[in-house]
C-alpha distance (Angstrom), angle and dihedral (degrees) to the residues before:
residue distance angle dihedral
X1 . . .
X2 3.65 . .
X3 3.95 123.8 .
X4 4.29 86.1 -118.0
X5 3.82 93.5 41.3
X6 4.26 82.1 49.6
X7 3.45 90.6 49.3
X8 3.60 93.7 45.9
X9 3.67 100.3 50.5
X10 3.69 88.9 48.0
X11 3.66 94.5 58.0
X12 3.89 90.3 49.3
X13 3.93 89.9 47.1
X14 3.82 93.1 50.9
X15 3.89 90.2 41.3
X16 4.24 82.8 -134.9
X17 3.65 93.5 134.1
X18 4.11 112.7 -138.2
X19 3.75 115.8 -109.9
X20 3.84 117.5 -100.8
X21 3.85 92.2 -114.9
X22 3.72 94.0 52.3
X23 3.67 95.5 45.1
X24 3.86 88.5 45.5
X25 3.59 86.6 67.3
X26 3.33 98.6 53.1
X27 3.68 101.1 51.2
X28 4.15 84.1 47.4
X29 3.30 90.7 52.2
X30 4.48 100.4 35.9
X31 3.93 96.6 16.2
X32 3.89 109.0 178.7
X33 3.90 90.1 2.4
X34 3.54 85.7 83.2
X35 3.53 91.5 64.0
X36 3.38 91.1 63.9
X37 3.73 95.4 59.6
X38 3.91 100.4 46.7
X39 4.54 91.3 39.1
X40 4.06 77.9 55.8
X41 4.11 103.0 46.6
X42 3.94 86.0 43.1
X43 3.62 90.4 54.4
X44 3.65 102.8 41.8
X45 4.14 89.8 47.6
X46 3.96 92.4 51.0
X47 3.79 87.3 45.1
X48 3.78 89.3 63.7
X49 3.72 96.2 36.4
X50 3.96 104.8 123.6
X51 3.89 96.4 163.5
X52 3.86 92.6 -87.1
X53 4.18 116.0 75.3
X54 3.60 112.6 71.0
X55 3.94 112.9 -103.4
X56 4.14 89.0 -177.3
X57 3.92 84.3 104.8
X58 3.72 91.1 68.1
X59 3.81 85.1 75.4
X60 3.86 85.0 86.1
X61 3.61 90.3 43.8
X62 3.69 104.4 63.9
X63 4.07 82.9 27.2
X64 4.10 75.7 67.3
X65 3.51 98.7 50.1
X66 3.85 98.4 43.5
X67 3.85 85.0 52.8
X68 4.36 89.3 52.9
X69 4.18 86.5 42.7
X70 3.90 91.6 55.4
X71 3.73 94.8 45.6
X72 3.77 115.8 25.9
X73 3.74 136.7 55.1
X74 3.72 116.7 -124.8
X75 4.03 131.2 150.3
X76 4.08 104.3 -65.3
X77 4.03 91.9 -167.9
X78 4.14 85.2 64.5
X79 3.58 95.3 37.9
X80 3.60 99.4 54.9
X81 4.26 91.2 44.4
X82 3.93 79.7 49.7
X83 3.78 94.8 55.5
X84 3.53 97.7 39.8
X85 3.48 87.9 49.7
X86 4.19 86.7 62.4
X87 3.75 86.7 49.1
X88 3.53 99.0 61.4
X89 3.93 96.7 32.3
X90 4.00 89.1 52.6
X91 4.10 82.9 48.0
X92 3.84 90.4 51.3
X93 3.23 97.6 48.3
X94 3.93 90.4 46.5
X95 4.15 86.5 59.6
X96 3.86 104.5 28.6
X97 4.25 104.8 41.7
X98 4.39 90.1 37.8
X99 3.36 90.4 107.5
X100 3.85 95.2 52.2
X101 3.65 93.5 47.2
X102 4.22 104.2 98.8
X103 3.92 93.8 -161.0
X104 3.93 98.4 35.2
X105 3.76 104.4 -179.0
X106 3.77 95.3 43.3
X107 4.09 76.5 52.8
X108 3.50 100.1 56.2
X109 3.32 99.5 39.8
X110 3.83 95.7 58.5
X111 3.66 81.4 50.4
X112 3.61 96.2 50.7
X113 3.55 89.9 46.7
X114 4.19 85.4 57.9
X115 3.81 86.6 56.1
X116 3.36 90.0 59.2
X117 3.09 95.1 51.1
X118 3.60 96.8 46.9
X119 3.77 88.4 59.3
X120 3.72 101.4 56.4
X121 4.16 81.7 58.0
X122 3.99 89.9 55.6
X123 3.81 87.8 66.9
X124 3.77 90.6 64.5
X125 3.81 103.8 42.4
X126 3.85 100.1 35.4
X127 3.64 110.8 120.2
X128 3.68 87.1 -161.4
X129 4.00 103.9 46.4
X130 4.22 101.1 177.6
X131 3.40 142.0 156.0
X132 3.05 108.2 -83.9
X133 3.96 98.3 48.4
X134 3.80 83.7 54.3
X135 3.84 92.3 54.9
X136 3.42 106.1 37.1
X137 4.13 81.3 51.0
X138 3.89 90.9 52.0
X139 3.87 98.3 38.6
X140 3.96 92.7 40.9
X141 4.83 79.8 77.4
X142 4.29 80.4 -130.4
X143 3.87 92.5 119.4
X144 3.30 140.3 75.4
X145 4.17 128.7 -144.0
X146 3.53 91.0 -118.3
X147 3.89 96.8 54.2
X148 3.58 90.3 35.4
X149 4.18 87.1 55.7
X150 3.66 88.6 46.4
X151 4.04 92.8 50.7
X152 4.04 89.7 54.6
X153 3.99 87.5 44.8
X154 4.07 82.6 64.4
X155 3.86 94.0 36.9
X156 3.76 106.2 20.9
X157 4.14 92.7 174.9
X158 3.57 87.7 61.8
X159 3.89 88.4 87.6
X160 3.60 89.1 60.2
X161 3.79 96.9 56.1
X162 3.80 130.9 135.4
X163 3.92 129.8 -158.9
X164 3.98 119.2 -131.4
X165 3.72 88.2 -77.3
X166 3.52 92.7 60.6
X167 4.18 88.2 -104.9
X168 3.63 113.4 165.8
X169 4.61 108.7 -127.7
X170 3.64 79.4 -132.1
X171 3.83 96.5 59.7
X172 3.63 93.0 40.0
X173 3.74 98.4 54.8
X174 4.14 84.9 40.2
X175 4.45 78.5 58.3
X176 3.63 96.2 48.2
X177 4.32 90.8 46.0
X178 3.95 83.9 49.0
X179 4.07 90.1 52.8
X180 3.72 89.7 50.8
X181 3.64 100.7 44.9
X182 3.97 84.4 50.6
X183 3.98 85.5 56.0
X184 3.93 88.9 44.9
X185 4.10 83.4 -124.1
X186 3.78 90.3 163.3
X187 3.92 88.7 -177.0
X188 3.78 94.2 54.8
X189 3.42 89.2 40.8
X190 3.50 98.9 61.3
X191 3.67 90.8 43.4
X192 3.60 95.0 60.1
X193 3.54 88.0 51.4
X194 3.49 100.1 54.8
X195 4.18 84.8 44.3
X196 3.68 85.1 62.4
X197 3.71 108.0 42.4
X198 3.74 85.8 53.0
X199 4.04 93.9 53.6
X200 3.34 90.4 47.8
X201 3.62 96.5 47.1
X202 3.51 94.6 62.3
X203 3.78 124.6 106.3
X204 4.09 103.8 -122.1
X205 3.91 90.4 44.9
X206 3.51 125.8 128.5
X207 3.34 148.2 138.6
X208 4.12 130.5 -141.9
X209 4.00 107.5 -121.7
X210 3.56 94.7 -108.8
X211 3.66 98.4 55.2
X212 4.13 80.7 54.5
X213 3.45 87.0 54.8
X214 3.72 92.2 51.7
X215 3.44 103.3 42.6
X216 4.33 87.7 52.3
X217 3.63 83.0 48.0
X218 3.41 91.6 65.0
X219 3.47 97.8 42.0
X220 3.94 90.7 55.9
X221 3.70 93.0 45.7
X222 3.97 91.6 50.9
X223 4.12 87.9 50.8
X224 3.68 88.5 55.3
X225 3.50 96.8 47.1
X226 3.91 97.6 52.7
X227 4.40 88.2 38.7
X228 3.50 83.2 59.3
X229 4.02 104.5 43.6
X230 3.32 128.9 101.5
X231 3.79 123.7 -130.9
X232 3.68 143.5 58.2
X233 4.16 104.4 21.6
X234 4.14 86.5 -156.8
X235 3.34 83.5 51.7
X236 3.87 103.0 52.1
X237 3.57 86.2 33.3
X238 4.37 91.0 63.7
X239 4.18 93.9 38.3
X240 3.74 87.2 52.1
X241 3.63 90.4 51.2
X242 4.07 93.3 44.8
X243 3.99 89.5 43.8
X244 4.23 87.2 49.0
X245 3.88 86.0 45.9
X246 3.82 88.0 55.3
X247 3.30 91.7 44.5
X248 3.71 92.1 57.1
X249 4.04 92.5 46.0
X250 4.35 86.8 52.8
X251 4.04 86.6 49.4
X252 3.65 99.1 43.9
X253 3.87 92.7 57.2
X254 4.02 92.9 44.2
X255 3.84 122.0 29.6
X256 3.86 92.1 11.1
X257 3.58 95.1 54.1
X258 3.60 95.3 52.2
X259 3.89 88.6 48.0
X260 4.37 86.7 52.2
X261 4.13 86.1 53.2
X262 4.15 93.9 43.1
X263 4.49 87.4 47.2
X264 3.88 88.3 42.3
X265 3.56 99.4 45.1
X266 4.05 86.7 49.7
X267 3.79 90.6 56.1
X268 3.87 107.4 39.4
X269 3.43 99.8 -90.5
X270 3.90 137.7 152.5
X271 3.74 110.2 -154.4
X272 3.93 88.9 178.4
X273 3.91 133.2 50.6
X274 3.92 110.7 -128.5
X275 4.29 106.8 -99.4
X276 4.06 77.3 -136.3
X277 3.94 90.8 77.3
X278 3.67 94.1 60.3
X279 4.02 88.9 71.6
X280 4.04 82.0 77.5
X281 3.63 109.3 46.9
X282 3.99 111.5 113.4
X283 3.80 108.0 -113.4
X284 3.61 89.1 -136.0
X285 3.83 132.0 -5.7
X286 4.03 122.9 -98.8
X287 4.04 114.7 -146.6
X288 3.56 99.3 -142.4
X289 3.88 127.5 -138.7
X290 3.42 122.2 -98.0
X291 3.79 104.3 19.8
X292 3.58 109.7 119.5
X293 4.14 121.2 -113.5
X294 3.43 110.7 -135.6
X295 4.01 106.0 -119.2
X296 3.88 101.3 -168.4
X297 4.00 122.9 96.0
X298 3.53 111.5 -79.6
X299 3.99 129.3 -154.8
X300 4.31 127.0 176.1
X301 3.64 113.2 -150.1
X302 4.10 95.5 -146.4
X303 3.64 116.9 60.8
X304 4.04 91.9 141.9
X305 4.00 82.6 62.9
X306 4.35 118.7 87.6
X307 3.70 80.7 -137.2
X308 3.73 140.1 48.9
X309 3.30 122.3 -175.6
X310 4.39 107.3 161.8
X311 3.58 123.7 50.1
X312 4.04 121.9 177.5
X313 3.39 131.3 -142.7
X314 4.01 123.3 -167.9
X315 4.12 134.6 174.2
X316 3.64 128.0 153.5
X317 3.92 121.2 -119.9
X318 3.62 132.8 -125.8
X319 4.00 86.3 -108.0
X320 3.75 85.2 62.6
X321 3.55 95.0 -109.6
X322 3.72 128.8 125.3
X323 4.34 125.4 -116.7
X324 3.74 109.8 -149.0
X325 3.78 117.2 -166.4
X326 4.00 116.4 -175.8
X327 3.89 102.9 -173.6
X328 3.73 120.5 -156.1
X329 3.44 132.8 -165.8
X330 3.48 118.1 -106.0
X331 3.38 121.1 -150.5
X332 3.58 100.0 171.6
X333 3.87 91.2 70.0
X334 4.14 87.7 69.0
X335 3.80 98.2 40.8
X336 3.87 132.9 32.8
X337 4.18 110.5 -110.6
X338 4.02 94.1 -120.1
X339 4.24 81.2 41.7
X340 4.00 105.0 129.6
X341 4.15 81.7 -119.9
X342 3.65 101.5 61.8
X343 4.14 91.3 31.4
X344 3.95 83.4 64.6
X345 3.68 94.7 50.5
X346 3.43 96.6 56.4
X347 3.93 95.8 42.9
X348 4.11 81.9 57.7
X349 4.00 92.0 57.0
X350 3.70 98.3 -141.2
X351 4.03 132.6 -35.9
X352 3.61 107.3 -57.7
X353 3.95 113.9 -138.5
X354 3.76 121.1 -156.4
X355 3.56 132.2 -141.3
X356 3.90 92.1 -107.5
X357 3.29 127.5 107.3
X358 3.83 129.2 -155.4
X359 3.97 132.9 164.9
X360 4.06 122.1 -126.7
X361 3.83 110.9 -174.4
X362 3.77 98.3 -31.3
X363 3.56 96.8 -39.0
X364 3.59 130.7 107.2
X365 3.93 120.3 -123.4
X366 4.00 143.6 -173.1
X367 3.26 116.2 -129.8
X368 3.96 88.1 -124.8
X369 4.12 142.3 -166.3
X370 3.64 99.2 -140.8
X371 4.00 123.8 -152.7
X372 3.74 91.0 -145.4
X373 3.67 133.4 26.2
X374 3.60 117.1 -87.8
X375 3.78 99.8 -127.5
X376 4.35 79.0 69.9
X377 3.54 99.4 37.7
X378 3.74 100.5 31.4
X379 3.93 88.7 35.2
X380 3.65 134.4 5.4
X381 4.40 94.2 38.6
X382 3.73 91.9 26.9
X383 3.69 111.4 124.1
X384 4.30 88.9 -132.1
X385 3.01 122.0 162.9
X386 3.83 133.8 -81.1
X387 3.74 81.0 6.9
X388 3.80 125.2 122.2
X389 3.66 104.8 -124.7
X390 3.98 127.8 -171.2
X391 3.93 101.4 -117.9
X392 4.06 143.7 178.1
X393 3.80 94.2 -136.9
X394 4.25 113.5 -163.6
X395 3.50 106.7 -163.6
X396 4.02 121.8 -168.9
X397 3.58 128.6 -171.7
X398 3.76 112.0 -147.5
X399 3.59 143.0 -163.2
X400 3.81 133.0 -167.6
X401 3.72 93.7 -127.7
X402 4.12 105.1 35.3
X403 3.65 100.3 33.1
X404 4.12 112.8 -145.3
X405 3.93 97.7 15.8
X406 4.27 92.0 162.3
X407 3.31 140.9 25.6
X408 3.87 151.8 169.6
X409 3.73 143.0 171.6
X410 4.11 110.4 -152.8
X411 3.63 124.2 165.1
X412 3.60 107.5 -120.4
X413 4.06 148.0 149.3
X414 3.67 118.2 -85.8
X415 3.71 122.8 -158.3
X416 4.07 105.9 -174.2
X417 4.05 105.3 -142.1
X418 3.86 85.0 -157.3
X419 3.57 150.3 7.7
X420 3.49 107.4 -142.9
X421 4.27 136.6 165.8
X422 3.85 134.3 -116.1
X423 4.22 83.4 -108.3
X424 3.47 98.7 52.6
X425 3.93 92.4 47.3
X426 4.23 83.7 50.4
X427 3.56 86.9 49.1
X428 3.86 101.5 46.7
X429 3.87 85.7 47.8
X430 3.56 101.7 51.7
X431 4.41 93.4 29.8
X432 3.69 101.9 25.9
X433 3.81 133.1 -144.1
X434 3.55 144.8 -93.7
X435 3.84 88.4 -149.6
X436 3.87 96.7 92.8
X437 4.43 92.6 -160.3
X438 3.63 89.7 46.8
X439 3.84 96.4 42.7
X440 3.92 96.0 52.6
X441 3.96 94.9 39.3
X442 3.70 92.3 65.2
X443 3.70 104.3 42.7
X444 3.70 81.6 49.6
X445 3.68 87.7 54.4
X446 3.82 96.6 42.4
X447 4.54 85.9 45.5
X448 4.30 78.5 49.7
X449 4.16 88.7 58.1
X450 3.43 89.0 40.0
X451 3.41 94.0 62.9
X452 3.95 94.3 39.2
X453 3.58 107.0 43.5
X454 3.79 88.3 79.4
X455 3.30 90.5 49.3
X456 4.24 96.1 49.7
X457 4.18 90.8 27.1
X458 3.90 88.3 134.1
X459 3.35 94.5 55.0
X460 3.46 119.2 116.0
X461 4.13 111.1 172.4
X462 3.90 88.8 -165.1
X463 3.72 92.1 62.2
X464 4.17 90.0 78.1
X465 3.94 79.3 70.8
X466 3.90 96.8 -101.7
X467 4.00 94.9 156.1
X468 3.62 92.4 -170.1
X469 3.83 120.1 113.4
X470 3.92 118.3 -90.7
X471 3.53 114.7 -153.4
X472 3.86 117.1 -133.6
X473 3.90 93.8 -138.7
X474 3.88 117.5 131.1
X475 4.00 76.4 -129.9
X476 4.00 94.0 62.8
X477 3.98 85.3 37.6
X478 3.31 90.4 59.0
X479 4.02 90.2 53.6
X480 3.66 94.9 48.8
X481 3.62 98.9 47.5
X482 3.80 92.4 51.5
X483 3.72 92.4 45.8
X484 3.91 91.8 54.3
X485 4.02 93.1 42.3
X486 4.22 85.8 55.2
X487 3.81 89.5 48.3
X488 3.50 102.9 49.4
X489 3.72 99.7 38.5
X490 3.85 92.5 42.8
X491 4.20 90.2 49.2
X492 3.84 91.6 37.6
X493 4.37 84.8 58.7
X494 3.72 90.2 57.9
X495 3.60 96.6 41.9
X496 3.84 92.2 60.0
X497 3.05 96.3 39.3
X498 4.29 86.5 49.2
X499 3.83 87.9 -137.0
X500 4.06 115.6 146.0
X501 3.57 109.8 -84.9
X502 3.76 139.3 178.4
X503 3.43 109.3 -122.3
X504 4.05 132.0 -171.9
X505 3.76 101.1 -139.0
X506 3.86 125.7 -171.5
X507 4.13 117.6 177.7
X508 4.25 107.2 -168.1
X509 3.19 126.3 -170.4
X510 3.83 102.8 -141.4
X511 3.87 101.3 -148.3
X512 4.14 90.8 55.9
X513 3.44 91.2 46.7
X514 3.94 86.5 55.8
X515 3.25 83.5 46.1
X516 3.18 107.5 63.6
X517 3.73 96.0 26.5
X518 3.88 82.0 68.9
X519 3.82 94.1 48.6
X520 4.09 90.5 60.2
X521 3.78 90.0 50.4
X522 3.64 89.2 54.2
X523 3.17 101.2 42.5
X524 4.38 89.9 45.7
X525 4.00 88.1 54.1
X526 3.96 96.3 44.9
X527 4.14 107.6 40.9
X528 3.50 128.3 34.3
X529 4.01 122.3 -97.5
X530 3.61 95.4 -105.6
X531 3.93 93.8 43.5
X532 4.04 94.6 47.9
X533 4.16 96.2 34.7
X534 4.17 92.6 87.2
X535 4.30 80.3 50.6
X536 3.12 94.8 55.3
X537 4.09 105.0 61.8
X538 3.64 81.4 55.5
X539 3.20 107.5 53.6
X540 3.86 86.8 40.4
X541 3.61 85.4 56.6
X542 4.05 93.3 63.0
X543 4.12 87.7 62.4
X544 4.02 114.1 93.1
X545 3.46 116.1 -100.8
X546 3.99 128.0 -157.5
X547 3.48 124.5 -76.8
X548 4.29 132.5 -164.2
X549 3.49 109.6 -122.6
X550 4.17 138.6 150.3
X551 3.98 88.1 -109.6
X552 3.71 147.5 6.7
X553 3.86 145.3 76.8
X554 3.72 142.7 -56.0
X555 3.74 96.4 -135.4
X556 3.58 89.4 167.6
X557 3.98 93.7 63.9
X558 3.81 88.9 30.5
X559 4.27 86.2 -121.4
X560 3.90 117.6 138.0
X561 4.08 87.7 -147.0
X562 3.90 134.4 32.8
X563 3.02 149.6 172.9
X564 3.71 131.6 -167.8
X565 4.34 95.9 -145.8
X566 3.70 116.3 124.8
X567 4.00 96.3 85.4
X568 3.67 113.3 54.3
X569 3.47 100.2 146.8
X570 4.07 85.0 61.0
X571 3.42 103.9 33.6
X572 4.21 136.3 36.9
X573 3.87 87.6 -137.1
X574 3.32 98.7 75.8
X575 3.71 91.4 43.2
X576 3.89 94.7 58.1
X577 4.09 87.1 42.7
X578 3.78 93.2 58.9
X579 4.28 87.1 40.6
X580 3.96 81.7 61.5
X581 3.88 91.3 47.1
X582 3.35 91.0 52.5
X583 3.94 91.0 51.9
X584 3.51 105.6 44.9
X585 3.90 104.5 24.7
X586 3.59 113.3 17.5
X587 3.95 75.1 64.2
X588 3.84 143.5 1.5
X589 4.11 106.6 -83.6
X590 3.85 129.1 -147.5
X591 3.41 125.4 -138.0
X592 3.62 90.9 -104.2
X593 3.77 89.1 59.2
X594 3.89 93.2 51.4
X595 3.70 92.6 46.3
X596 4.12 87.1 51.4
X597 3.84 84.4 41.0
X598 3.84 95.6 57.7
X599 3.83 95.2 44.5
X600 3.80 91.6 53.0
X601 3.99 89.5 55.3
X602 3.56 90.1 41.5
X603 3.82 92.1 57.1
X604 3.41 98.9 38.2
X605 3.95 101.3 44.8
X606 3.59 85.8 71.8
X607 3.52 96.4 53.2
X608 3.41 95.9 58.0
X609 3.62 96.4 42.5
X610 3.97 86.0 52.0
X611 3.72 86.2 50.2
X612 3.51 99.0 47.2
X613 3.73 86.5 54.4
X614 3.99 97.5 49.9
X615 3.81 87.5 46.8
X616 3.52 99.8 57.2
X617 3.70 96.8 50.2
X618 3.95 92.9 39.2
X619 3.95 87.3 46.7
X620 4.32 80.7 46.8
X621 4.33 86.4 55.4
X622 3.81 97.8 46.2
X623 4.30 75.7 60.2
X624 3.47 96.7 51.3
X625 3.91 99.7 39.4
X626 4.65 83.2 44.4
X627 4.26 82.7 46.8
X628 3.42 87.6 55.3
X629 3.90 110.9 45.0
X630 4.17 77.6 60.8
């Protein structure tokens, strides 16, 4: 046996999945011979599967061959005989070994969940992808939104389809979420939901105006057939609202959409990257030699969020001091600065996220304007984890009594030991953990904003006239803190050294801000929430917000320097920040390159002070044109 095929094996034995970089290399370097190995390990297990010996490790298995199916050519006609083979050996062995099996329903439903898994393969090595395989795929509940996006990456038509009665897939998965809102199936319901939002969200999709017509048709008809019914008036009462809800989804990818493109075109905005871009995006990523890997245990904060772009690290030295490492994702270690790639992201400001809500498998989403494509920010630069990830790491060494004693800025690699949320961080804090890596990293991180909440107590990270909610979890504290400590020790560097820096400025004028601080109070105590809420984004409005500039304060955050860095994958600041790391730390600059330097942030500041601008009142249409489809 070969050293891969070892390797390989191993991994599926161990159920320790290989990284994506690793196996990369060895399908660029084996391709389809690959297939060979993992076809013949999945065989040989189920040939000795009696009921007893755990088959959950063949998870990683066909996990394996999905990944070689999505990014390898190999002979389809053998691949599909191959798989179909598995489907009716897993089915024989379902009817002919039952009565050897000691627990038989645990049995068959491990098999059953091998089935499954067998058919999400069939999608890729079909010669005769149709319809109806799609359908029967997406209405059987066995997928997921994320493999199902993935499936109409590879075959991006697909979303288009029709069945042999000339059916759009969209209006038969709208049928199937109109049966189960019928039979108040809230699972199903949601399901078909999230099934839809992700057809619809896909690029090629569209749908002819009189299938529009059709599918609103039998919306309407459905709401007068439950207004009129008889029955349970809880019951009517939740299917209208699930039918409305549906309604909503059908509207916001047809009349609505049009409605975004009319408001963005009227305020300088680009609601779609150029196809042209996708000429330069890396195929896979290359770890390069001689960066450093960070070695310490590290946690992101995020894992609701699509993309995750700081990850922190934290261990406490023999000195009794604490390291802090806040790890950003580096974008600029994939693409050049001046590359046509990152050039777009910062002409789009920063990911624009609209006032509509949708749910993907649980999870609640904006329907968002990205600055860069997902398959970078949601993929390739993503901090995910168990994946090595190109990173600016800040490290600071801190002690209870001095505060930031140490610090350092390398580029390095960044593999995230896990993803976690702001709840499970408030949970492991106030419950604990039997992980013992996980346990100690984040009381080291909540001892860490201990010790620099004094330091930052005037900090307020609403005051640079983010309006969106702030949690009051230790979890979210955490966050905040170490976002503020990066950007004022990163813009304090280049401000004594007097090299050009990006700063986020904010001038307030103290009595105004009283002012209107007083106003909301009022306001609160006099009028009901829902009567004073459309107030307040007004008179929110009137308070200064932040500004890029070459110079000047953070009044806001009470900082003399800042910069706005730790979310590049969100926001062109932080890309044009880590551009002027690379200049004038990562290695000795000329005068030349600070002159060139200086320019660049010149020109750019007022871009995305311009965009800022145009976002806010495009962001303040999509309300207005949502307010008045109500």
């Amino acid at each position: 046996m070969k050293k891969y095929e070892k390797d390989i094996v191993r991994s599926i034995e161990m159920s320790n999945s290989i990284g994506v970089q690793e196996f990369s290399a060895y399908i660029d370097s084996f391709g389809s011979d690959i297939l060979e190995t993992i076809y013949g390990y999945i065989n040989e297990r189920l040939d000795r599967y009696v009921g007893e010996d755990d088959i959950d490790n063949l998870d990683i298995a066909f996990e394996y061959l999905e990944r070689v199916l999505l990014n390898t050519e190999y002979d389809r006609k053998l691949s599909n005989y191959r798989i179909r083979k598995l489907n009716q050996k897993i089915y024989r062995i379902g009817v002919e070994r039952k009565k050897k099996f000691a627990n038989v329903d645990e049995a068959l439903a491990r098999l059953e969940e091998l089935e499954k898994k067998v058919l999400r393969l069939e999608i890729f090595t079909s010669d005769d992808i149709n319809e109806y395989k799609l359908l029967k795929y997406i209405v059987s509940e066995n997928t997921d939104t994320i493999y199902l996006s993935k499936v109409f990456a590879k075959m991006p038509e697909l979303v288009n389809t029709r069945d042999k009665k000339g059916v759009t897939l969209y209006q038969r998965v709208l049928e199937k979420n109109i049966e189960s809102i019928n039979r108040l199936d809230e699972e199903k319901t949601l399901y078909y939901m999230n099934i839809l939002a992700t057809i619809s969200s896909q690029r090629k999709f569209h749908l002819k105006d009189k299938d529009k017509k059709s599918i609103l048709q039998e919306i309407y008809n459905a709401l007068d057939t439950i207004n009129v019914s008889k029955g349970d008036r809880r019951q009517r009462k939740q299917k209208i609202k699930w039918m409305t809800n549906l309604k909503s989804l059908v509207l916001s990818n047809d009349e609505l959409d049009k409605d975004i493109e009319n408001i963005a075109s009227r305020y300088q905005i680009d609601v779609e990257l150029p196809e042209k871009l996708e000429m330069y995006y890396p195929k896979e990523e290359v770890i390069v030699d001689g960066l450093p890997v960070t070695q310490d245990y590290t946690i992101s904060i995020d894992k609701k969020s699509t993309i995750m772009d700081q990850a922190l690290s934290c261990r406490k030295l023999e000195n009794g001091n604490y390291l802090l490492g806040v790890h950003i994702a580096n974008p600029l270690a994939y693409f050049e600065y001046d590359s046509p790639v990152i050039q777009e992201a910062i002409s789009r400001g920063s990911n624009i996220y609209l006032p509509i809500r949708y749910e993907i498998n649980g999870k609640p989403h904006s329907k968002s304007i990205p600055m860069f494509d997902y398959r970078i920010s949601a993929d390739l630069a993503s901090l995910k984890q168990n994946e090595p990830r190109y990173t600016r790491s800040h490290y600071f060494e801190i002690s209870r009594e001095e505060g930031v004693v140490r610090e350092f800025h390398p580029r390095t690699i960044t593999k995230v030991d896990l993803n976690t949320s702001f709840d499970e961080v408030d949970y492991i804090l106030k419950s604990g953990t039997k992980d013992d890596k996980l346990n100690e990293t984040i009381n080291n991180l909540r001892d860490v904003t201990d010790i620099l909440t004094p330091i930052y107590y005037n900090a307020d990270i609403k005051s640079d006239g983010n309006q969106e909610e702030q949690s009051d979890t230790f979890a979210r504290k955490i966050v905040d803190l170490t976002e503020v400590l990066v950007g004022h020790h990163v813009a304090t560097m280049f401000a004594e050294k007097n090299y050009p820096c990006l700063y986020r400025t904010l001038t307030e004028d103290e009595t105004t801000k009283k002012q209107i601080g007083v106003m909301i109070e009022d306001l609160k105590k006099t009028y009901q929430t829902s009567q004073v809420d459309s107030l307040l984004g007004t008179i929110k409005s009137l308070s200064p917000r932040g500004i890029y500039d070459l110079e000047g304060s953070h009044d806001g955050l009470h900082l003399d320097h800042y910069a706005k860095c730790c979310t590049p994958l969100r926001e062109a600041s932080g890309l044009i920040v880590e551009h002027g790391f690379e200049v004038c730390f990562d290695r000795e600059p000329t005068d030349d390159e600070l002159y060139e330097l200086e320019q660049e942030i010149k020109r750019q500041k007022d871009v995305l002070n311009q965009k800022e601008t145009r976002k806010g009142l495009f962001i303040d249409g999509v309300k207005r044109s949502l307010v008045k489809r109500k």
